[in-house]
DSSP file (Angstrom, degrees, kcal/mol; ACC not computed):
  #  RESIDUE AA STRUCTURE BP1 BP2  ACC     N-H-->O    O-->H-N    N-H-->O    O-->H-N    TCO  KAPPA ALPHA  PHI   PSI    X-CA   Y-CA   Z-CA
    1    1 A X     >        0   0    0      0, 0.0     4,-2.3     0, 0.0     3,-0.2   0.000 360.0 360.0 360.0 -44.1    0.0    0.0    0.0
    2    2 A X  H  >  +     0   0    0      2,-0.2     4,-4.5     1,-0.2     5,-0.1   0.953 360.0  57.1 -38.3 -60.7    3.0    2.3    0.9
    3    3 A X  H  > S+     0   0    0      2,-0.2     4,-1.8     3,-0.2    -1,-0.2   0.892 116.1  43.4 -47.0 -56.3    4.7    1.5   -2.8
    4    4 A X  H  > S+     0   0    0      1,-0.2     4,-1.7     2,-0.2     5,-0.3   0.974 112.5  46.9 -73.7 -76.1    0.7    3.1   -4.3
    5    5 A X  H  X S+     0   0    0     -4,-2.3     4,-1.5     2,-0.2    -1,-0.2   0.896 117.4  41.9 -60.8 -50.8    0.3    6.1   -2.0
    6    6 A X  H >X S+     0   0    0     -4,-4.5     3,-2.5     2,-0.2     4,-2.0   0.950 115.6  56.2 -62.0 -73.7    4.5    7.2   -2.9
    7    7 A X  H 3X S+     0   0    0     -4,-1.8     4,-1.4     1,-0.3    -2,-0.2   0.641 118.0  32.8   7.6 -60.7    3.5    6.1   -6.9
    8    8 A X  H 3X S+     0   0    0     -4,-1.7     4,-1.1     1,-0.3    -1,-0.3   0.695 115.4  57.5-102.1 -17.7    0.5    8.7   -6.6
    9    9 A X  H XX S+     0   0    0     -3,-2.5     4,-1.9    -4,-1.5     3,-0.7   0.917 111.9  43.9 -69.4 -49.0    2.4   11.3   -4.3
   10   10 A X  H 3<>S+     0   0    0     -4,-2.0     5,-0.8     1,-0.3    -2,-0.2   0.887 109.9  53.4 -79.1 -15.8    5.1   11.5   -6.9
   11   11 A X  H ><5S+     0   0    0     -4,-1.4     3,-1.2    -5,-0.2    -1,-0.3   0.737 114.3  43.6 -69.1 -27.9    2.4   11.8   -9.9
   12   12 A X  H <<5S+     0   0    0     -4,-1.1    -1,-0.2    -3,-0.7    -2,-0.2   0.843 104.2  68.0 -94.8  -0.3    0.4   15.1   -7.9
   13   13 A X  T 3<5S-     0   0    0     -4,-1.9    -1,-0.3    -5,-0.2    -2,-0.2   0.596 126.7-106.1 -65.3  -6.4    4.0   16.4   -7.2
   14   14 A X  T < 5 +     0   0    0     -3,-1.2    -3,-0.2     1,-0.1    -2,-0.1   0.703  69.1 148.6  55.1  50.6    4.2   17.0  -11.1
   15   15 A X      < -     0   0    0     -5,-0.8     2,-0.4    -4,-0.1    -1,-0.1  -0.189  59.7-106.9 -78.2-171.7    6.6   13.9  -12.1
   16   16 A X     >  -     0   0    0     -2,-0.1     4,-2.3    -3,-0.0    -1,-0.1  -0.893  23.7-124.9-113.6 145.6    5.6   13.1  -15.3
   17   17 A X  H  > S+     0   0    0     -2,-0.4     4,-0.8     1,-0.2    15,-0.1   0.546 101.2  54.3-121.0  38.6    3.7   10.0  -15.5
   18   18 A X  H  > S+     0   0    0      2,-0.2     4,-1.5     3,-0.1    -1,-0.2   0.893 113.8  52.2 -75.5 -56.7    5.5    7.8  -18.1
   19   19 A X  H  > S+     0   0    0      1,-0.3     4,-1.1     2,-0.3    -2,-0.2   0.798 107.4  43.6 -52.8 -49.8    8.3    8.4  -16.0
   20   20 A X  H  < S+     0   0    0     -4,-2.3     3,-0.3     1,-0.2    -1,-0.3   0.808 111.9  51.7 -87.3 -15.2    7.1    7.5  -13.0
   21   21 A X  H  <>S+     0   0    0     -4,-0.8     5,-2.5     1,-0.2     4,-0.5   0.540 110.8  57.0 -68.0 -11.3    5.3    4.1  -14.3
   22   22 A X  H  <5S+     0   0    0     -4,-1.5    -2,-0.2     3,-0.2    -3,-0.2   0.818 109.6  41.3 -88.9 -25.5    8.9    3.3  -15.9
   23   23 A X  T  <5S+     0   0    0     -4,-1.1    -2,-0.2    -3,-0.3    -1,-0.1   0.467 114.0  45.9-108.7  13.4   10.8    3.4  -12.9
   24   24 A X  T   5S-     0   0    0     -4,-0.2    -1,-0.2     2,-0.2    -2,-0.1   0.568 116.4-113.2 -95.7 -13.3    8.5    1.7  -10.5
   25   25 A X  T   5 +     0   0    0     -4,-0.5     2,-0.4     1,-0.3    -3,-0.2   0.800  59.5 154.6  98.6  24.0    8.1   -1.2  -13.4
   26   26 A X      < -     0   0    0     -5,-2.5    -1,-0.3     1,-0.1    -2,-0.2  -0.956  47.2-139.1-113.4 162.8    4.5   -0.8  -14.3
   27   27 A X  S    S+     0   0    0     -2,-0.4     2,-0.3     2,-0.0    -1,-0.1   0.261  79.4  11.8 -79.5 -19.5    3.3   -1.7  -17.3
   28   28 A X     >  -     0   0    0     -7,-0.0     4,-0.6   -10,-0.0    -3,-0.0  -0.954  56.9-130.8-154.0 164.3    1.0    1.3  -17.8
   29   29 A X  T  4 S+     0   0    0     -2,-0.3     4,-0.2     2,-0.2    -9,-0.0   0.231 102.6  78.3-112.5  22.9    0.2    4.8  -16.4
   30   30 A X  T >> S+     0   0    0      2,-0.2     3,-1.8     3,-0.1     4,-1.6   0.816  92.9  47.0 -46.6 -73.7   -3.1    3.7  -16.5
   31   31 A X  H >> S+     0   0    0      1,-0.3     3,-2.1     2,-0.2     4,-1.4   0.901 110.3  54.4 -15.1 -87.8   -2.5    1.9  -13.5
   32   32 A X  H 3< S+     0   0    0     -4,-0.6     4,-0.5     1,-0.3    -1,-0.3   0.581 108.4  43.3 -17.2 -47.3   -0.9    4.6  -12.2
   33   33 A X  H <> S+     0   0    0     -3,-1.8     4,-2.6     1,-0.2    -1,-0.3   0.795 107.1  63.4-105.0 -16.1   -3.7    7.2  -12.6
   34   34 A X  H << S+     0   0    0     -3,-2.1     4,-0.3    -4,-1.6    -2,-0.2   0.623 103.9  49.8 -76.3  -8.7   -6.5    4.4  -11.3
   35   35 A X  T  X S+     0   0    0     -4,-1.4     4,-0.9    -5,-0.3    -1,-0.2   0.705 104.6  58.0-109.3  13.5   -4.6    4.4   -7.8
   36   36 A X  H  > S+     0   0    0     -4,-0.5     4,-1.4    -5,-0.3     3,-0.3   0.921 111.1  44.1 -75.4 -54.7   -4.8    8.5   -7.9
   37   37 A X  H >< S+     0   0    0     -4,-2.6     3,-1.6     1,-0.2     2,-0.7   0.364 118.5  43.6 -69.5-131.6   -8.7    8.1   -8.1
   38   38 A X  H 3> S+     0   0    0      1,-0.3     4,-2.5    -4,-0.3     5,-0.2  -0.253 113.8  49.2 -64.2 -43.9   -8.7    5.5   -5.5
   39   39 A X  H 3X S+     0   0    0     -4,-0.9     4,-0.8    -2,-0.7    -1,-0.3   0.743 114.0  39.2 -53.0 -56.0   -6.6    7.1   -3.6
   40   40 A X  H << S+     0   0    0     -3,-1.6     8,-0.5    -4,-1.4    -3,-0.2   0.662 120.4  50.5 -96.5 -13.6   -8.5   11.2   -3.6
   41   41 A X  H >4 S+     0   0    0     -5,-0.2     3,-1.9     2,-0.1    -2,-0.2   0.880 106.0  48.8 -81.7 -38.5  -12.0    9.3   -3.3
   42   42 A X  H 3< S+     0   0    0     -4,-2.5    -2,-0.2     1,-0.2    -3,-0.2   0.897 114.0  57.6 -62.9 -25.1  -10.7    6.9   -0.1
   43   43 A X  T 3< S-     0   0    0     -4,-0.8     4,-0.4    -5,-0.2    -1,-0.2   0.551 111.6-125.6 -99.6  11.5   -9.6   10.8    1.0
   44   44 A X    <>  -     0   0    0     -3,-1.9     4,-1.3     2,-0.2     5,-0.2   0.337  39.7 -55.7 101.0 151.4  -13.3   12.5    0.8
   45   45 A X  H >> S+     0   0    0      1,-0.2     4,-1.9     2,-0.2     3,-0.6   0.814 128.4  67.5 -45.8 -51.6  -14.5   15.7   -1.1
   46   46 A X  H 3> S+     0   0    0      2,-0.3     4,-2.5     1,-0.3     5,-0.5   0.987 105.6  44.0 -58.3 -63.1  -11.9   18.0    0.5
   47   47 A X  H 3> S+     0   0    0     -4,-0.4     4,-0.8     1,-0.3    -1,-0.3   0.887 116.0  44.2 -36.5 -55.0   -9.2   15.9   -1.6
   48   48 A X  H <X S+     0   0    0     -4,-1.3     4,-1.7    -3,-0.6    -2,-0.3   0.704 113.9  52.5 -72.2 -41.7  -11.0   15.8   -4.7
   49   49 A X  H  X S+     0   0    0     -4,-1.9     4,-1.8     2,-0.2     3,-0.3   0.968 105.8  52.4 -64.7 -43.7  -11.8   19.5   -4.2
   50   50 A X  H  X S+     0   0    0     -4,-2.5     4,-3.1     1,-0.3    -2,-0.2   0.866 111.4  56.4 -43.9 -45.1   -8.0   20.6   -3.6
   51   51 A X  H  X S+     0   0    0     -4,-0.8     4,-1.0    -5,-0.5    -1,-0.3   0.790 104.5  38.4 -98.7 -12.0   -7.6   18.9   -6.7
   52   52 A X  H  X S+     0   0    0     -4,-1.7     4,-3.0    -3,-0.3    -1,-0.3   0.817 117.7  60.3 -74.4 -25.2   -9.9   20.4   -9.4
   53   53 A X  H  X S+     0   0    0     -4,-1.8     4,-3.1     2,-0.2     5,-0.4   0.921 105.6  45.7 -45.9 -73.1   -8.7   23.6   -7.3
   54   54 A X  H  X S+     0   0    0     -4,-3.1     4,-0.7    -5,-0.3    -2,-0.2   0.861 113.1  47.7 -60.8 -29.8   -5.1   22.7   -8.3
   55   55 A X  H >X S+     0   0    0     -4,-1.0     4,-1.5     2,-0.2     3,-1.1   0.934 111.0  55.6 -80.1 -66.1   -6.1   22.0  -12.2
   56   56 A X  H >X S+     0   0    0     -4,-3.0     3,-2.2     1,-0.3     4,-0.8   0.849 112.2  38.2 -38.2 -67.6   -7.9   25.3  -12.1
   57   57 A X  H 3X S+     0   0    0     -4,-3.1     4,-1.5     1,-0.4    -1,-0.3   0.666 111.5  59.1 -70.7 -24.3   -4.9   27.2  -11.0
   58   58 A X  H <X S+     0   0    0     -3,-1.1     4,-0.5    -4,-0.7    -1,-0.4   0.912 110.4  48.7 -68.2 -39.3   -2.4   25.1  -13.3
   59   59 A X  H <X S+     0   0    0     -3,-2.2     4,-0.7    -4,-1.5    -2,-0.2   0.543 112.6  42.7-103.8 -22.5   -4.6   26.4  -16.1
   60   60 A X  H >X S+     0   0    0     -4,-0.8     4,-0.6    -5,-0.4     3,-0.5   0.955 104.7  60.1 -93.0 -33.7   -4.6   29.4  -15.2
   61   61 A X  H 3X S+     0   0    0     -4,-1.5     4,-1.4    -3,-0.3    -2,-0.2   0.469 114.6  43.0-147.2 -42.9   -0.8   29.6  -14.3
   62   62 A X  H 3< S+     0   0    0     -4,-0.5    -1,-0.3     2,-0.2     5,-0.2   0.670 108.1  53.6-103.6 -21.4   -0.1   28.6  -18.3
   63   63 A X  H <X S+     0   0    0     -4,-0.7     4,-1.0    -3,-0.5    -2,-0.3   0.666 117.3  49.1 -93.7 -26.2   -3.0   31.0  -20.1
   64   64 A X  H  X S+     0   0    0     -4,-0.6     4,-2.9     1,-0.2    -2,-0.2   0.942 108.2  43.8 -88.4 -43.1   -0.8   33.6  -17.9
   65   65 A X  H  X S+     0   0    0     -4,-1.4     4,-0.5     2,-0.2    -1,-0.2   0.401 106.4  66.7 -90.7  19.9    2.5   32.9  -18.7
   66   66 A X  H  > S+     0   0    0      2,-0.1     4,-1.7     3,-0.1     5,-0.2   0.773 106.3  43.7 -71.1 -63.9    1.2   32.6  -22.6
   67   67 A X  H  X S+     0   0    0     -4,-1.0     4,-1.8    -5,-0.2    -2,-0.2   0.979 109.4  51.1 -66.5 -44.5    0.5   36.4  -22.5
   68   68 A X  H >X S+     0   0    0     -4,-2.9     4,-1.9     2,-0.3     3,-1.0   0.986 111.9  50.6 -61.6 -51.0    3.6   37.4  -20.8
   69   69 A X  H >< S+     0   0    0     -4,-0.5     3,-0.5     1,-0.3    -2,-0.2   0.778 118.1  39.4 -31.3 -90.9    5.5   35.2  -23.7
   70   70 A X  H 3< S+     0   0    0     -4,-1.7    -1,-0.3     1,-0.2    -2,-0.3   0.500 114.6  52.5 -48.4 -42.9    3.3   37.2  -26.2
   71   71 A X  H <<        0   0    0     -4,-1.8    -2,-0.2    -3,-1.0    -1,-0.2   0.990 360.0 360.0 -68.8 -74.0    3.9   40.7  -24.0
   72   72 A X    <<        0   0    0     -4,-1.9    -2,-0.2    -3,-0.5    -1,-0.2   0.066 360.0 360.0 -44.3 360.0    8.2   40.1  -24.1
């Protein structure tokens, strides 16, 4: 269970996750992204909120540094 919770720790940390399914050995990052959902539903709407929360702000974070690109 440890090996699955560090897996999914290092995927919201922004590893990439080809990377991190090639160096644990899994076969897919499918895998990989079904024990992030298992994982932020066993940890309750607050988890799940944080993380559309984080998406949001990632999104925004790239639309921002687009226009500075385009400003420079």
């Amino acid at each position: 269970m440890r090996f699955k919770r560090e897996a999914v720790s290092r995927l919201l940390d922004d590893h990439f996750a080809s990377s991190i399914a090639e160096h644990l050995g899994l076969g897919s990052v499918n895998l990989l992204y079904l024990w992030k959902q298992s994982q932020l539903e066993k940890s309750g709407p607050a988890a799940e909120s944080l993380e559309a929360r984080v998406h949001e702000l990632e999104g925004e974070l790239q639309r921002v540094n687009r226009e500075r690109d385009i400003l420079s």
